[in-house]
One Martini backbone bead per residue (centre of mass of N, CA, C, O) as a GRO file, in nm:
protein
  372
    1UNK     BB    1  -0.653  -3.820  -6.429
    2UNK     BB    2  -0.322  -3.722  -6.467
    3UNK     BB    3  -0.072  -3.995  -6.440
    4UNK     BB    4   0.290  -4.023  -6.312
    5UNK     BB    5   0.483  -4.293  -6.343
    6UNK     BB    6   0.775  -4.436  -6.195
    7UNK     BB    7   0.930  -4.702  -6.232
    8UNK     BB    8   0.845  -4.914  -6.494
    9UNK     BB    9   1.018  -5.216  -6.469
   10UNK     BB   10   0.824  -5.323  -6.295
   11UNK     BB   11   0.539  -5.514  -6.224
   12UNK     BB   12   0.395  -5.369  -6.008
   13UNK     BB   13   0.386  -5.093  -6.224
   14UNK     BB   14   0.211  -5.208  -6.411
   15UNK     BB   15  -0.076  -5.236  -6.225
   16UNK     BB   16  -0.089  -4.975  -6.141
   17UNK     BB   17  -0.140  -4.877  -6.464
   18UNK     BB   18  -0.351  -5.102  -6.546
   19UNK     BB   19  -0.583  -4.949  -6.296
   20UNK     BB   20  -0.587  -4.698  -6.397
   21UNK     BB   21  -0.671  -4.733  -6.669
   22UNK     BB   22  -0.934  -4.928  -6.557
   23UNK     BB   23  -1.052  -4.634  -6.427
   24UNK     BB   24  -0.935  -4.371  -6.684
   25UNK     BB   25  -0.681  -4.263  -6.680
   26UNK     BB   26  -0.400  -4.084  -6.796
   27UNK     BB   27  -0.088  -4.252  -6.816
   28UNK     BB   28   0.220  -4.199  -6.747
   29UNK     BB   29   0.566  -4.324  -6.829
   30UNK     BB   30   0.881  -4.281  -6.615
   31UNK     BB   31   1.203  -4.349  -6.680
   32UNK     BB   32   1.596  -4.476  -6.719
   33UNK     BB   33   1.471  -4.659  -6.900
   34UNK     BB   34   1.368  -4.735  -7.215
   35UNK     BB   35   1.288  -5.045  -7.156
   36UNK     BB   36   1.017  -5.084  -6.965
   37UNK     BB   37   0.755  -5.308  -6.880
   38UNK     BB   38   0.550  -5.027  -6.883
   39UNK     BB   39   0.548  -4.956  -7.185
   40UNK     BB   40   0.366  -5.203  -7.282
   41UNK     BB   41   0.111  -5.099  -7.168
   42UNK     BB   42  -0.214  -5.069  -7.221
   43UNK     BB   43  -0.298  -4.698  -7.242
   44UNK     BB   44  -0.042  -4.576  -7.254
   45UNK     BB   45   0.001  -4.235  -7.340
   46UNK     BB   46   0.335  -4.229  -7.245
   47UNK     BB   47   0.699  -4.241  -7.296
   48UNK     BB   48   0.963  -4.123  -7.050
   49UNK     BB   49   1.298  -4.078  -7.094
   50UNK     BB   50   1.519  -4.005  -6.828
   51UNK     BB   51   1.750  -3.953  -6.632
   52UNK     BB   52   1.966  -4.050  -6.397
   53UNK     BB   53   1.976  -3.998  -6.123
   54UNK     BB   54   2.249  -4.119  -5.970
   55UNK     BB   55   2.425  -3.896  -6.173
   56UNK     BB   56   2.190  -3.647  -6.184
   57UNK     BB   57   1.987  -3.488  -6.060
   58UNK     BB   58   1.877  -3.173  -6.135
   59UNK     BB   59   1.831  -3.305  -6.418
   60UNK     BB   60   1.606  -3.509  -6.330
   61UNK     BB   61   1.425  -3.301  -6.204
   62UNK     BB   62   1.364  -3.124  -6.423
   63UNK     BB   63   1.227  -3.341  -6.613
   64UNK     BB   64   1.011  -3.385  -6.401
   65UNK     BB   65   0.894  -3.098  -6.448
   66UNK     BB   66   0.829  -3.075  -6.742
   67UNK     BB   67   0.609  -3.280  -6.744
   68UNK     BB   68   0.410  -3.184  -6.524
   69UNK     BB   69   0.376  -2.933  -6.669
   70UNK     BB   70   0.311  -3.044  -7.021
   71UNK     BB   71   0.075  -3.271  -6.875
   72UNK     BB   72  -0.078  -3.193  -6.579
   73UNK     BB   73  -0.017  -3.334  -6.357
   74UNK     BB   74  -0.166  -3.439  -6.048
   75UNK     BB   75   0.001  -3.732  -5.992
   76UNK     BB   76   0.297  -3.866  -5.840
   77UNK     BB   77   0.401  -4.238  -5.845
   78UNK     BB   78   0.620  -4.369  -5.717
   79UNK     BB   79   0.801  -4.720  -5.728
   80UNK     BB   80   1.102  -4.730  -5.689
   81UNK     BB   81   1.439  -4.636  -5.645
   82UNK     BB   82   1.384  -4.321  -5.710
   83UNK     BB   83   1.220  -4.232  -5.457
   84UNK     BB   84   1.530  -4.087  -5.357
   85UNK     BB   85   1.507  -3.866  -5.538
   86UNK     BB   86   1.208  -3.742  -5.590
   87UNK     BB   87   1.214  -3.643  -5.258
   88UNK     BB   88   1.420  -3.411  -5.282
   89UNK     BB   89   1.228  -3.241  -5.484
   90UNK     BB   90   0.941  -3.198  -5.340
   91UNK     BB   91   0.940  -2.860  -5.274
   92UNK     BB   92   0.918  -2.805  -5.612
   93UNK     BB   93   0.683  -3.049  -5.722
   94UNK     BB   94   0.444  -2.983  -5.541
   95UNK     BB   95   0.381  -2.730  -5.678
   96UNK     BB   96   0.243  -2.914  -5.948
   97UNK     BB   97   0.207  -3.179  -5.770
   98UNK     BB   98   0.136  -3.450  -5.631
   99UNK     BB   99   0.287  -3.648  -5.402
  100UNK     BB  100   0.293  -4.028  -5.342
  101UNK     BB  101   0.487  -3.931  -5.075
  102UNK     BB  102   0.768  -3.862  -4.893
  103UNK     BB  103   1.004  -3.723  -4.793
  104UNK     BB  104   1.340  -3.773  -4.788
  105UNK     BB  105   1.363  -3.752  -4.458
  106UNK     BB  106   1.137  -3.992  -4.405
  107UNK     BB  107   1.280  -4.251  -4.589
  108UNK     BB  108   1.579  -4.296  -4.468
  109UNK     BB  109   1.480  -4.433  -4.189
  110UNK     BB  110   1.394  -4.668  -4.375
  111UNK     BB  111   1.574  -4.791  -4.558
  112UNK     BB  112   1.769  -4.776  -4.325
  113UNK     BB  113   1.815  -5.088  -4.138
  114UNK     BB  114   1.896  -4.947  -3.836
  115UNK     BB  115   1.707  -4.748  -3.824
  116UNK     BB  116   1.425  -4.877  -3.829
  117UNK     BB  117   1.474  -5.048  -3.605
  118UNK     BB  118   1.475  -4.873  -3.395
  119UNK     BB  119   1.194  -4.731  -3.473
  120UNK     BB  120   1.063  -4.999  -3.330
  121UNK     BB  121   1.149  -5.008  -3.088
  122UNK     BB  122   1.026  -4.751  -3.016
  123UNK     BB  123   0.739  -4.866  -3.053
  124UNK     BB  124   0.711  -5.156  -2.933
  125UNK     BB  125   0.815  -5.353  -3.147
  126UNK     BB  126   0.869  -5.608  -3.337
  127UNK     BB  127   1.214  -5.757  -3.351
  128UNK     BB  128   1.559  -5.799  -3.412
  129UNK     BB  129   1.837  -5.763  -3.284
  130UNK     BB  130   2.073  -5.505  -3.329
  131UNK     BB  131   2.416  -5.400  -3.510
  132UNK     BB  132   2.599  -5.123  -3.605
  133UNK     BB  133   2.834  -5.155  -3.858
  134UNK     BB  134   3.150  -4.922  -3.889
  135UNK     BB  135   3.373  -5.058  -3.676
  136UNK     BB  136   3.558  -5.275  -3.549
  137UNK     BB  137   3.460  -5.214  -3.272
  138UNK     BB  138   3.188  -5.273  -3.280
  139UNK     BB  139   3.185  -5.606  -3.321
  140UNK     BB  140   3.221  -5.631  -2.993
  141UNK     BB  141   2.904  -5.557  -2.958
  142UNK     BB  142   2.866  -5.876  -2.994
  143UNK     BB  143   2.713  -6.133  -2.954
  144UNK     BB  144   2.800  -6.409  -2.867
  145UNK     BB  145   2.678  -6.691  -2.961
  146UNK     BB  146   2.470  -6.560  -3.203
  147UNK     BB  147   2.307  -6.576  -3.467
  148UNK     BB  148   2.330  -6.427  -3.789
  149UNK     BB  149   2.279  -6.118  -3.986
  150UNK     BB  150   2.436  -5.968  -4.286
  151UNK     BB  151   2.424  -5.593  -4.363
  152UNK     BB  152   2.365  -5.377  -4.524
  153UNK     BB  153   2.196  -5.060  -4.476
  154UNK     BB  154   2.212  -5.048  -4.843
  155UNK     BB  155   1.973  -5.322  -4.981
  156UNK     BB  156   1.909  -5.553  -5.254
  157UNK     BB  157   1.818  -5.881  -5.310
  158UNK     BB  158   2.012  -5.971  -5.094
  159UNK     BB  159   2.289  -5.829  -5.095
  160UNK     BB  160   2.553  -5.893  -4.911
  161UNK     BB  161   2.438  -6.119  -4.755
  162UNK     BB  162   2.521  -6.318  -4.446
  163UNK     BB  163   2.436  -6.627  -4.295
  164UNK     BB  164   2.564  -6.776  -4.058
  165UNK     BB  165   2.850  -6.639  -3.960
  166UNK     BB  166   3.162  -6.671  -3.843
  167UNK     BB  167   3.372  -6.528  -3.607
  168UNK     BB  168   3.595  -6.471  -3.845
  169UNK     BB  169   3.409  -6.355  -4.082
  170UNK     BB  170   3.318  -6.079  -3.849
  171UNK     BB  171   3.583  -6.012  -3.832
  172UNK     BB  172   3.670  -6.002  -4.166
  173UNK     BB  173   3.491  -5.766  -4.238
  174UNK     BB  174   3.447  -5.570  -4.430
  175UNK     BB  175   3.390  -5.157  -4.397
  176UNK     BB  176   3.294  -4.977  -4.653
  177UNK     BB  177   3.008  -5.034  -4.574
  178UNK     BB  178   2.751  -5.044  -4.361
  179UNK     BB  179   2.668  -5.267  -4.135
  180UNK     BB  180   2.409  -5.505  -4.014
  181UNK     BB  181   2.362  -5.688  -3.726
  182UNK     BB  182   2.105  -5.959  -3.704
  183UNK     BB  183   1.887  -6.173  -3.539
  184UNK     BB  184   1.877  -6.512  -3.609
  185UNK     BB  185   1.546  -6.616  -3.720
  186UNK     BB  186   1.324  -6.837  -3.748
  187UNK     BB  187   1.082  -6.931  -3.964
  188UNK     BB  188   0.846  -6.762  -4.130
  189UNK     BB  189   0.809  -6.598  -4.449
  190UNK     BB  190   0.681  -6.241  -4.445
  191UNK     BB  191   0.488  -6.025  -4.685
  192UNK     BB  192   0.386  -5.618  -4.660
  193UNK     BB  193   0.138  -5.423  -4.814
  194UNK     BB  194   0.086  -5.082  -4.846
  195UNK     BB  195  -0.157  -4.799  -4.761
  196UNK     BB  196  -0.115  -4.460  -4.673
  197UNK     BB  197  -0.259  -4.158  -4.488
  198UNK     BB  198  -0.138  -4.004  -4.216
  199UNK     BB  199  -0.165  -4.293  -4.076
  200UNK     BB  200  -0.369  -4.410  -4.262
  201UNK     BB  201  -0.500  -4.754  -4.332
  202UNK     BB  202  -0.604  -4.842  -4.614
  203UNK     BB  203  -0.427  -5.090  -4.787
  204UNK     BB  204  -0.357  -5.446  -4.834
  205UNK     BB  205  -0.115  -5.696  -4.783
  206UNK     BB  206  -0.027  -6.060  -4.790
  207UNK     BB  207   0.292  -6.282  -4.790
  208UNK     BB  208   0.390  -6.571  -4.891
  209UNK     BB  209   0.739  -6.645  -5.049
  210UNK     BB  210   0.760  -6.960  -5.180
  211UNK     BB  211   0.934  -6.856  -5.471
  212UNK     BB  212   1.258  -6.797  -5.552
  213UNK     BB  213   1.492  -6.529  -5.681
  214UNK     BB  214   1.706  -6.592  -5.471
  215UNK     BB  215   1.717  -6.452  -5.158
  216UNK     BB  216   1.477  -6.199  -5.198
  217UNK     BB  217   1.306  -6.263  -5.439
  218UNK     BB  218   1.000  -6.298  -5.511
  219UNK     BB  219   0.739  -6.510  -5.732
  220UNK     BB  220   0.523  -6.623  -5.524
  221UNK     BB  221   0.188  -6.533  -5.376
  222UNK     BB  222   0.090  -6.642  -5.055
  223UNK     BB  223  -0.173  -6.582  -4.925
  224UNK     BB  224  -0.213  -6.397  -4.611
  225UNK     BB  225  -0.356  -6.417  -4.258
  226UNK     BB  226  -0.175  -6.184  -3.997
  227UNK     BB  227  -0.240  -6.009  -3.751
  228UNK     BB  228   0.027  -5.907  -3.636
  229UNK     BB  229   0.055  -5.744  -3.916
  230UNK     BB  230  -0.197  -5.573  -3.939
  231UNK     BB  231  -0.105  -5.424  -3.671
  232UNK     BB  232   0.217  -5.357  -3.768
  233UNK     BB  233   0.047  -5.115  -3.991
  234UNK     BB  234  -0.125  -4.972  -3.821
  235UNK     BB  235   0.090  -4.830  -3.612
  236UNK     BB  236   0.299  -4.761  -3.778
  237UNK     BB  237   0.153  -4.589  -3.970
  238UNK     BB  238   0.050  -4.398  -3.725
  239UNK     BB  239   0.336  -4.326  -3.548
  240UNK     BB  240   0.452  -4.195  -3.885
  241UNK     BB  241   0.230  -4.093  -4.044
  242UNK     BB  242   0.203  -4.187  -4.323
  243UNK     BB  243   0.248  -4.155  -4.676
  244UNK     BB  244   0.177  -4.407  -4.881
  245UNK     BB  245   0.416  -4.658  -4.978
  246UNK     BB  246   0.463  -4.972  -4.818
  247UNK     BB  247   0.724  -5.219  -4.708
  248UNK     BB  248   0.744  -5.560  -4.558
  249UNK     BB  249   0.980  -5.787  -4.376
  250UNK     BB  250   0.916  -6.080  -4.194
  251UNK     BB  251   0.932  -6.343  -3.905
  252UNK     BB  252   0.738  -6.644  -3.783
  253UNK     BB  253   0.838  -6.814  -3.509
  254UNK     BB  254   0.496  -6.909  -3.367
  255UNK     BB  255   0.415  -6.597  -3.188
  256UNK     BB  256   0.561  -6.412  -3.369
  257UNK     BB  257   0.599  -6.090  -3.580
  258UNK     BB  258   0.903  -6.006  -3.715
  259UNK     BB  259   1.075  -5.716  -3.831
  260UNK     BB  260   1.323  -5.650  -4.069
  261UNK     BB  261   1.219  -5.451  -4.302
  262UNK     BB  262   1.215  -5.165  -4.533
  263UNK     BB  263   0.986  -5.082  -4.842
  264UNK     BB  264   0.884  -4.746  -4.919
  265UNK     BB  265   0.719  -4.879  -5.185
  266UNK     BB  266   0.684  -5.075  -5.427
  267UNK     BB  267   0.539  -5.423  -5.434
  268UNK     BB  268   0.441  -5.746  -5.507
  269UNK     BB  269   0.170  -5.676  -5.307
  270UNK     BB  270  -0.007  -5.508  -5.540
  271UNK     BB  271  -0.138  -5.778  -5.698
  272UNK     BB  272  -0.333  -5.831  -5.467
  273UNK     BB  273  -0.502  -5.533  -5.486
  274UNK     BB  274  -0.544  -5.451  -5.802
  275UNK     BB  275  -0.873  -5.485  -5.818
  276UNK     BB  276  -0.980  -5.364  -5.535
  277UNK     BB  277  -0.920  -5.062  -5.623
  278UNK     BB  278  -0.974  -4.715  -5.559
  279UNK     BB  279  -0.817  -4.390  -5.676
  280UNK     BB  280  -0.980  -4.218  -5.612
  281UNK     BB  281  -1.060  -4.253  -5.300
  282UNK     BB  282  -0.802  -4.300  -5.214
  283UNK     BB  283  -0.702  -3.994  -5.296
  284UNK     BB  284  -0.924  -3.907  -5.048
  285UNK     BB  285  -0.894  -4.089  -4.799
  286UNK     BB  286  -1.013  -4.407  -4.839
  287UNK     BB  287  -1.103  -4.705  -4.745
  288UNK     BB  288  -1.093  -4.988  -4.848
  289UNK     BB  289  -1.237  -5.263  -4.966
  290UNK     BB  290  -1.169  -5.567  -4.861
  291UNK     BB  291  -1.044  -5.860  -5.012
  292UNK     BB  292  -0.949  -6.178  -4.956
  293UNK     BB  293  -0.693  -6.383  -5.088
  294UNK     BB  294  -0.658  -6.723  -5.209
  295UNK     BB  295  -0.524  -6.687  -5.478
  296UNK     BB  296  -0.233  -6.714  -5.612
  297UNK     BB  297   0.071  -6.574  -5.724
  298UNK     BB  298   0.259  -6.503  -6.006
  299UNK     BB  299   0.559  -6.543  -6.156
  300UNK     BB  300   0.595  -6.690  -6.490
  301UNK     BB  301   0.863  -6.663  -6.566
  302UNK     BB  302   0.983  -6.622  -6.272
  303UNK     BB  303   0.970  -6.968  -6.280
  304UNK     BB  304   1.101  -7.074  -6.517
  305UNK     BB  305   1.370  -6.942  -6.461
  306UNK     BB  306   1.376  -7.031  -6.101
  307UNK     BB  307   1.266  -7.346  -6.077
  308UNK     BB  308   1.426  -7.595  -6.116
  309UNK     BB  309   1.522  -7.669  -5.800
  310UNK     BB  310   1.221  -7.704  -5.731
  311UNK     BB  311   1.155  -7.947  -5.933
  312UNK     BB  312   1.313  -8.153  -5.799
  313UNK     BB  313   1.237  -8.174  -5.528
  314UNK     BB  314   0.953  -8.113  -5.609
  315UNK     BB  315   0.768  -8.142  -5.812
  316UNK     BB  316   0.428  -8.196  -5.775
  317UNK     BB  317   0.418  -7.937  -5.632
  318UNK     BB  318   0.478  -7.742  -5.813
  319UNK     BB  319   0.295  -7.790  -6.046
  320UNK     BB  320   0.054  -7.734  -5.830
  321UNK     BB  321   0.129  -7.423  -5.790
  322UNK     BB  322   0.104  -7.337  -6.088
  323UNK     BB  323  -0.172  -7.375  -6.177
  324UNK     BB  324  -0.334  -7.253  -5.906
  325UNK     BB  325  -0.208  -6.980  -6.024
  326UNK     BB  326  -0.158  -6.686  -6.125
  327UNK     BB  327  -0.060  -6.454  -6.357
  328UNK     BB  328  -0.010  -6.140  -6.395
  329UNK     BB  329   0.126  -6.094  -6.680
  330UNK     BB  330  -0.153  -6.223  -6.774
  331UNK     BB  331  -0.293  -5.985  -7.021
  332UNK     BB  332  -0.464  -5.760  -7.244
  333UNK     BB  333  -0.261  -5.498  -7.089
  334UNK     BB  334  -0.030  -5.727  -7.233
  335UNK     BB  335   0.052  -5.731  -7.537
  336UNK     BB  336   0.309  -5.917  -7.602
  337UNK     BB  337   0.509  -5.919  -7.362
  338UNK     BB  338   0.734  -6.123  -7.402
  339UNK     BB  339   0.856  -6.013  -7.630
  340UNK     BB  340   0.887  -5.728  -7.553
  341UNK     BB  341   1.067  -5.788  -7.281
  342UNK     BB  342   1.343  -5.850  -7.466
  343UNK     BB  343   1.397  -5.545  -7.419
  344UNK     BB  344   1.447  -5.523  -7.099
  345UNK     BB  345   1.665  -5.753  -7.100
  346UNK     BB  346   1.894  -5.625  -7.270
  347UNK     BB  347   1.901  -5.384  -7.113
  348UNK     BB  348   2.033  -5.539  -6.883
  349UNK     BB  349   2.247  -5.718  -7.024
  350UNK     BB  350   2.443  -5.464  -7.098
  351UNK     BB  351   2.481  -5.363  -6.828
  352UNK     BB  352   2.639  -5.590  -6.716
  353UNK     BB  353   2.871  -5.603  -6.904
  354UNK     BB  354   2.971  -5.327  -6.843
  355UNK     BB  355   2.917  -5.327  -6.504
  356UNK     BB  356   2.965  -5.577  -6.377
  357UNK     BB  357   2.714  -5.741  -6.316
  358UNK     BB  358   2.394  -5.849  -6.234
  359UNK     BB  359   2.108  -5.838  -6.259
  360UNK     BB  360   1.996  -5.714  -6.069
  361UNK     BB  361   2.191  -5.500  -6.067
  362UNK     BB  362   2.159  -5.356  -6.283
  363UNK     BB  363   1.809  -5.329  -6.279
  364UNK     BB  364   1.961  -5.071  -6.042
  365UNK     BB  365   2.189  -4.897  -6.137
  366UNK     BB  366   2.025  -4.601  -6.190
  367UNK     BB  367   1.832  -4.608  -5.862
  368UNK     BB  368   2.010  -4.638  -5.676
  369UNK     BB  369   2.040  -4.606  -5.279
  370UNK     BB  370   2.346  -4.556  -5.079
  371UNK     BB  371   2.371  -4.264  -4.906
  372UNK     BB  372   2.471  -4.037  -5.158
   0.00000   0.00000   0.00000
């Protein structure tokens, strides 16, 4: 098949694209980043710089039509959060290829996180309860004196996340953008990926995120056997009919699974199961064949860089835990990805200094969708 992954910014869809190319596939990559780390798998066919989506959708669309068209793509793979132009253009897109998402109208109220809860509890699963802040007025329908979280309801990386505000910080908050006020939960975080094809669950994989760089991306990811969560990917994937990649935040009480977001798209949960896919298989809608992986996986990058506080606080710990590690990225098909890769940081690096953004901010400033 001819395949083309969109979004190869990212180590997971570096692995989508290594996964693709060693069972045979012919893979194109394209991005709105010169120089995003899927550029760099060996076997990727070619590499074509898109315009920025959230700029000019029209034109990203069109660019996207060109390519479909000129190199016969069979299937198209979004994987970052451009999947919410690509899913924009689906009803003309789909004209010429498959589209591995679903359109954007099924899209926007999982991404949107007081949509996914309300749809959750229409589920009759599990969440914490939540209260959508739109005006000062909202404020009141919180109940008092209990912890809570508060975020945008489109937000990624943990940004602009407020944890346990006390009672005046959540009364001037403003309300430039919606916020989610979320019922904060004890307990021990997991995250779970998925593919689903018309609401049957083809493959899963569950992780505790045991090391992070900021509030909330994973860089350690050590894999976990959880029923209720594999039940609420198996429901909830049937109830939504979904198909496509979808992944989810959860936080466990000590009794049940509370389901916190969802990121409908790649995640670095499909690290875990990027050796056990059959893409061809797959993409017939055939259940795969699951090995519950034991050893850990992690950015070993991503450790280096973020590991530091970690390493004080438990040297022991840390070394014990980077050893017995896989590294993603630390493969055949990334030959000298190291120097290679100082080329996409400098891309994002760039992007910092002219928008004045965080590294994080920056590196998805032409890809994030927020509601507009």
């Amino acid at each position: 098949m001819n395949v083309l992954i969109t979004g190869t910014r990212a180590p997971s869809s570096m692995d989508i694209i290594r996964s693709l190319v060693q069972q045979g596939h012919a893979v194109y990559s394209a991005d709105s980043m010169q120089f995003p780390l899927g550029r760099f798998v060996k076997g990727v066919k070619k590499h074509i710089t898109l315009p920025k989506p959230n700029r000019d959708l029209p034109v990203f669309l069109q660019a996207l039509k060109v390519i479909l068209i000129d190199h016969h793509i069979d299937v198209l793979i979004p994987t970052c959060e451009e999947i919410f132009f690509v899913s924009q253009g689906y009803d003309e897109l789909s004209q010429y290829t498959r589209l591995f998402c679903e359109p954007f109208s099924r899209l926007l109220p999982l991404h949107n996180k007081y949509a996914f809860n309300q749809r959750v509890m229409q589920y009759q699963l599990d969440a914490p309860a939540s209260w959508l802040l739109t005006t000062q007025a909202d404020k009141a329908l919180v109940p008092p004196n209990i912890p809570l979280v508060l975020k945008p309801i489109y937000s990624r990386f943990g940004a602009h996340v407020i944890i346990k505000p006390a009672p005046d910080l959540l009364q001037s908050l403003p309300l430039s953008v919606p916020y989610v006020a979320q019922e904060f939960i004890t307990g021990k975080e997991y995250c779970a990926y998925a593919i689903s094809d018309h609401g049957k669950l083809l493959i899963h994989s569950c992780y505790h995120p045991k090391y992070m760089a900021g509030p909330s991306a994973g860089i350690y990811f050590e894999p976990a056997n959880m029923p209720s969560i594999t039940d609420f990917l198996t429901l909830f994937c049937m109830q939504y009919q979904f198909t496509g990649q979808i992944a989810f935040d959860f936080i466990f009480d000590g009794e049940k699974s509370l389901v916190l977001e969802c990121n409908p798209r790649a995640t670095s949960g499909f690290h875990l199961i990027a050796d056990h896919i059959d893409w061809s298989t797959l993409f017939d809608g055939q259940v795969q064949v699951e090995k519950f992986q034991t050893e850990p996986y992690m950015l070993g990058l991503g450790m280096k860089i973020h590991g530091l506080h970690y390493l004080i606080q438990n040297p022991k710990q840390f070394v014990s835990d980077y050893q017995r590690a896989h590294d993603v990225l630390k493969d055949s098909a990334y030959p000298w990805l190291g120097l290679k890769s100082l080329m996409t940081t400098a891309n994002i690096v760039l992007r910092m200094i002219k928008k004045r953004k965080s590294f994080h901010e920056a590196s998805t400033d032409d890809i994030e969708f927020n509601g507009k």
